[in-house]
C-alpha positions as CSV (number, residue, x, y, z in Angstrom):
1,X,-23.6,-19.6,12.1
2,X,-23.6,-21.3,15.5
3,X,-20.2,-23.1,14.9
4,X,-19.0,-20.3,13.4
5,X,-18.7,-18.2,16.2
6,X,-17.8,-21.5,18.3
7,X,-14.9,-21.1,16.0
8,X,-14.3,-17.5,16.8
9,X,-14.5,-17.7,20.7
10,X,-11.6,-20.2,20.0
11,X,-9.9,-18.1,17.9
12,X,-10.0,-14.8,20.6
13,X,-8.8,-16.4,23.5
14,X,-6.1,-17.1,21.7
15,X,-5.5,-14.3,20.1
16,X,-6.1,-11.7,23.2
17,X,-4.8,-14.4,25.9
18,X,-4.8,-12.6,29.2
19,X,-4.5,-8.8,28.0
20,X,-6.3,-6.5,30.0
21,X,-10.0,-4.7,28.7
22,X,-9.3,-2.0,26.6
23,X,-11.2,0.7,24.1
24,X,-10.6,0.2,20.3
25,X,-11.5,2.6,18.0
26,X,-12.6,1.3,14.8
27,X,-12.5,3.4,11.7
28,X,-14.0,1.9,8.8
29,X,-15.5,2.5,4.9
30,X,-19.1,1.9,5.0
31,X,-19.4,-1.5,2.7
32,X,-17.4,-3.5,5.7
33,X,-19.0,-2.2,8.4
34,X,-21.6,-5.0,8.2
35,X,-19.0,-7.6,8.6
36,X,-17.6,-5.7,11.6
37,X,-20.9,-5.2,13.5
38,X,-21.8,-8.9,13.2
39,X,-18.1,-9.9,14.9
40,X,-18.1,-6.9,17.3
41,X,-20.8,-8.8,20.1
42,X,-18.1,-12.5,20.4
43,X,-14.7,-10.2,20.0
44,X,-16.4,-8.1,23.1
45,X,-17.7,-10.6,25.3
46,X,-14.8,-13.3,25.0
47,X,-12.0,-10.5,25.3
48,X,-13.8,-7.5,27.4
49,X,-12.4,-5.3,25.3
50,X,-14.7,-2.5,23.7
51,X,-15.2,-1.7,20.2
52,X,-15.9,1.9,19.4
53,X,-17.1,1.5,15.2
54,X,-17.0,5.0,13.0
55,X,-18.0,4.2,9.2
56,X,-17.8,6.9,6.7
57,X,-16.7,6.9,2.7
58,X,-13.6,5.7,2.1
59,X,-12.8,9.4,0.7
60,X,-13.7,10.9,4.1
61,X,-12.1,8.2,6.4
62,X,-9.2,9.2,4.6
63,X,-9.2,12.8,4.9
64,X,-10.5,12.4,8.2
65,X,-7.1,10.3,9.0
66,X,-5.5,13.0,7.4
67,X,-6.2,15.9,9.6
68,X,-5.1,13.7,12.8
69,X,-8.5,11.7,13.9
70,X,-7.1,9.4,16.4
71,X,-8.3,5.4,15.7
72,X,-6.4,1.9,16.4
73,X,-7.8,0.0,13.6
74,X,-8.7,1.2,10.1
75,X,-10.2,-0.7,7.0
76,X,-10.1,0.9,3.6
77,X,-9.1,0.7,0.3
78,X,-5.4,-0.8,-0.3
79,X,-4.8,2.5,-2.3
80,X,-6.1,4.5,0.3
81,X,-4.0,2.8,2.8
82,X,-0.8,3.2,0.8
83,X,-1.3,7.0,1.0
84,X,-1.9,7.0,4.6
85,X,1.3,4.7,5.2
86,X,3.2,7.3,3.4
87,X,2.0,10.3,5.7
88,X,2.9,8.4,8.7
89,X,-0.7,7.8,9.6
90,X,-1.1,4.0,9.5
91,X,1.7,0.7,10.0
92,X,2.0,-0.2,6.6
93,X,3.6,-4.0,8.0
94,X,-0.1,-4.7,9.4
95,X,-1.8,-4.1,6.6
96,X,-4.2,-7.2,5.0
97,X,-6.3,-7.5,2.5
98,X,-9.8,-8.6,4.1
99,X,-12.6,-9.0,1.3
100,X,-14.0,-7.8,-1.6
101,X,-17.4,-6.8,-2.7
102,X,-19.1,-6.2,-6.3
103,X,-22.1,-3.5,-6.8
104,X,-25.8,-4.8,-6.9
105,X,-28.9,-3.0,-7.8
106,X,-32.1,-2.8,-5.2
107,X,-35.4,-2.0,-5.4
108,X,-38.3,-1.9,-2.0
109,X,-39.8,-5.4,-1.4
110,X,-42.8,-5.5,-3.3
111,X,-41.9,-3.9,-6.2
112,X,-40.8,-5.6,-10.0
113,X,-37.4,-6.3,-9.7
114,X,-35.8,-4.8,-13.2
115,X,-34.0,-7.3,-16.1
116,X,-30.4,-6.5,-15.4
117,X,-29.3,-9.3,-16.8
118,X,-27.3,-8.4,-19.6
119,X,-25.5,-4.7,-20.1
120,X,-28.2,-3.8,-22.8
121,X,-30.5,-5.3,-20.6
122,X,-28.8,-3.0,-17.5
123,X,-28.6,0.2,-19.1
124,X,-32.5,0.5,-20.2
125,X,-33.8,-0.1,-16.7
126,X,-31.8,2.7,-15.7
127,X,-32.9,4.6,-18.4
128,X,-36.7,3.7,-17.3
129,X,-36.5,4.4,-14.3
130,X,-37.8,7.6,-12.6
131,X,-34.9,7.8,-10.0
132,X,-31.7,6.4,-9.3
133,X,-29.7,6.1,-6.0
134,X,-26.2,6.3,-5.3
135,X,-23.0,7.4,-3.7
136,X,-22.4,11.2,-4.8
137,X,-19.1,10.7,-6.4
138,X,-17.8,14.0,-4.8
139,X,-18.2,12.0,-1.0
140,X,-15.0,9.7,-2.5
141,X,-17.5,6.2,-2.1
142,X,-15.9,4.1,-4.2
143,X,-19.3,3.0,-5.8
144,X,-20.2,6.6,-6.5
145,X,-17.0,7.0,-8.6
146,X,-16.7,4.2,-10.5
147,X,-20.8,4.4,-11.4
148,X,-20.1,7.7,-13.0
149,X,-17.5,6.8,-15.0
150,X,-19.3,4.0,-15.8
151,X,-22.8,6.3,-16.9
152,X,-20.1,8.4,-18.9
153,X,-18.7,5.0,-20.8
154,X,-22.6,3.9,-21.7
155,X,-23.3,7.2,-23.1
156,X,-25.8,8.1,-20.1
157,X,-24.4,10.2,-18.4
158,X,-27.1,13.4,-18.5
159,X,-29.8,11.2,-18.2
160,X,-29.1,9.6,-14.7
161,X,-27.7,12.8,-13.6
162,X,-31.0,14.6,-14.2
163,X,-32.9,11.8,-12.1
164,X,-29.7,10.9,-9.9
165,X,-30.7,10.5,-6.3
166,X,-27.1,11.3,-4.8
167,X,-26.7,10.2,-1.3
168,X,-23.3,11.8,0.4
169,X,-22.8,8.6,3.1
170,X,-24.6,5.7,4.1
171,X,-27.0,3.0,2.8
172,X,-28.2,4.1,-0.3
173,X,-30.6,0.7,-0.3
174,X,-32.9,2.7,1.9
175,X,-33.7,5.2,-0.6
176,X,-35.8,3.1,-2.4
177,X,-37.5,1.1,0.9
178,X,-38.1,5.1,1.9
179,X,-39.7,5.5,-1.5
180,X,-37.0,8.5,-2.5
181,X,-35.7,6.5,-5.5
182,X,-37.1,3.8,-7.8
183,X,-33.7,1.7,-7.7
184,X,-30.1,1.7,-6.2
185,X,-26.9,1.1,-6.8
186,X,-24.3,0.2,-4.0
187,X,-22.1,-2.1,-2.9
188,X,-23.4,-5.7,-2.6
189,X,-23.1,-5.8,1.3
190,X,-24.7,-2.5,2.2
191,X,-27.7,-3.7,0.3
192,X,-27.9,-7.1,2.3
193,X,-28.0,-4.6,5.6
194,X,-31.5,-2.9,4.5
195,X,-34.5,-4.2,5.8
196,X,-37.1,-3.8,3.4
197,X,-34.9,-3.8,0.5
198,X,-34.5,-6.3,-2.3
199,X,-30.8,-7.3,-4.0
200,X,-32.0,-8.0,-7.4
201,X,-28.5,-8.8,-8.2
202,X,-25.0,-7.8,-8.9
203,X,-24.5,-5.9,-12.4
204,X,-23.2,-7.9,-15.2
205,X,-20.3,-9.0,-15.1
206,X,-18.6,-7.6,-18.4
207,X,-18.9,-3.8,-16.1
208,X,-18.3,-5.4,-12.4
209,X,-16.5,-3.8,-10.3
210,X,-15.0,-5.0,-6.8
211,X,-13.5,-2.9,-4.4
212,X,-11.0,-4.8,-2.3
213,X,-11.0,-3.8,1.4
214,X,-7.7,-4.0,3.8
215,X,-7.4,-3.5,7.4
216,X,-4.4,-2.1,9.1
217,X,-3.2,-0.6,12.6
218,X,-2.7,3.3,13.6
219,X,0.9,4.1,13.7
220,X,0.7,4.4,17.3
221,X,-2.6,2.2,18.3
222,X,-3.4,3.1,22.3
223,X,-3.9,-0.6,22.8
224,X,-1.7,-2.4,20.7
225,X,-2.2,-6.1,21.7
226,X,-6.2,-5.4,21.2
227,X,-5.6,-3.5,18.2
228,X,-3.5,-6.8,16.6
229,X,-6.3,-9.2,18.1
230,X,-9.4,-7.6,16.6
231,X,-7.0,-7.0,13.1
232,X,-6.2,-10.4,12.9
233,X,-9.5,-11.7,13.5
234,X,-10.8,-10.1,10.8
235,X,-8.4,-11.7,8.8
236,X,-9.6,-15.0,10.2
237,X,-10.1,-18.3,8.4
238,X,-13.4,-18.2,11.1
239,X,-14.6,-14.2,9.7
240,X,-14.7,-16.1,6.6
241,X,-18.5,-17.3,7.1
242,X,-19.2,-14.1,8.2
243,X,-17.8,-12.1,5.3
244,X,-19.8,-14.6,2.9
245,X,-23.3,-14.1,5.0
246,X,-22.6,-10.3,4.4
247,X,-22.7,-10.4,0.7
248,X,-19.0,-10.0,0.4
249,X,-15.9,-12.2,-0.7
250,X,-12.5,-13.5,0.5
251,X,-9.5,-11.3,-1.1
């Protein structure tokens, strides 16, 4: 990690070149904000510019948006940021794609780590188990969504909603170091950002699903030459590392 963020002091002095310090608000759904917290400290200290990071549900951010929240750099969904380009609330020329990160199942160090190897295999531990953790659909996390559609397709649905531990926003992963649910199911990288919690692994593969992040600028960003440098950093051939470490992939 060392040359990695050799590589990203590099990288932000060229980007930022002599601008002066400024404030960015950062608006971002919660499975990236892992990636942005570990590039915040060099992107700070090698430009003296200040970032001000606000993660929510990508539903939220985008209601949030919406009603007039003021930010200068946003990452969520492509979808999401289509809609907000068409209201007038984000430039839809900065937008790039940034990662993208499957779901995983958790359970609290110590404990037996389920067979999810297989969909079969998948669907009984969740039927075994006393209580399940994720998004509440109704927050607009894309985990929460898809996983009820998903319970709905495997012909579970009642079951996991009688046990469901739903968690409006946040990192569902501590529900089970917290002891409120047996397992949990979240996005990959807000797993990996859980002390105490264990990433069995990602569900199989035949019912993955990736949500792909993108990053783009306010309409009218208060510090636009910040606003570009932090935007295109994340973007970076050197956040790459980062991204990976996190539990998440290049677009």
């Amino acid at each position: 990690m060392r040359r990695t963020f050799i590589s990203l002091s590099l990288a932000l002095m060229a980007l930022c070149g002599g601008a002066s310090a400024a404030e960015l608000k950062v608006l971002t759904a919660g499975a990236f904000k892992p990636v942005i917290t570990a590039l915040a400290p060099a992107f700070e200290q090698e430009t003296g510019h200040r970032l001000v990071v606000d993660n929510d549900t990508a539903g939220a951010l985008q209601r949030r948006i919406g009603k007039g929240e003021v930010f200068d750099v946003v990452v969520l969904t492509p979808a999401a940021l289509d809609d907000l380009a068409k209201a007038g609330k984000v430039d839809a020329g900065t937008a790039t794609r940034l990662a993208r990160v499957g779901i995983g199942v958790a359970v609290k160090q110590g404990t037996p780590a389920p067979d999810i190897g297989s969909v079969a295999a998948f669907r009984q531990a969740l039927l075994a188990a006393r209580t399940v953790a994720y998004i509440d659909p109704a927050a607009g996390g894309s985990s929460g969504v898809y996983l009820s559609q998903l319970f709905a397709t495997m012909g579970i649905a009642p079951q996991i909603q009688a046990k469901a531990v739903l968690v409006p926003d946040g990192l569902v992963a501590q529900r089970v170091v917290d002891g409120q649910a047996e397992i949990a199911i979240h996005q990959i990288s807000e797993i990996l950002a859980v002390p105490g919690a264990v990433l069995v692994g990602p569900i199989p593969a035949e019912i993955q699903n990736y949500t792909v992040y993108a990053g783009a600028m306010a309409v009218a960003p208060r510090e636009p030459a910040a606003a570009k440098a932090f935007l295109a950093l994340l973007g970076s051939t050197q956040a790459r590392d980062v991204l990976e470490h996190k539990g998440m992939q290049g677009p």
